[in-house]
Steps between C-alpha positions, in 0.01 A plus 500: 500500500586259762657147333213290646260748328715483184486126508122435566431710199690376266290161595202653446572658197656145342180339615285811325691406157571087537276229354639272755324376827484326786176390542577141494732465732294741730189221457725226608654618763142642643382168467780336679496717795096498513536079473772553814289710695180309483730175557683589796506310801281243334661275264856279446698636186391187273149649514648841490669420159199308351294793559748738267457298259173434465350582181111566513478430125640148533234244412611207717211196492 
């Protein structure tokens, strides 16, 4: 087997037998690259960084 080969399958086969994920940090940065994306062009970084960290389940007022 070629090392590459040898390499990607041991990563699949840790990832057949591992509780562990990386779902989370897949989530965040989808959402940060989807908030940059729809953003571009059209905003200053202050609104840019208010935006990240809004939280829809805030109850402000």
């Amino acid at each position: 087997m070629h090392i590459s080969v040898e390499k990607g399958l041991e990563a699949v086969e840790n990832a057949a037998v591992s509780d562990l994920s990386n779902g989370f940090v897949e989530g965040v940065n989808n959402k940060l690259k989807m908030v940059k994306r729809t953003m571009y062009g059209r905003c200053g970084q202050k609104l840019m960084t208010g935006k990240l960290m809004y939280d829809p389940h805030l109850k402000t007022g």
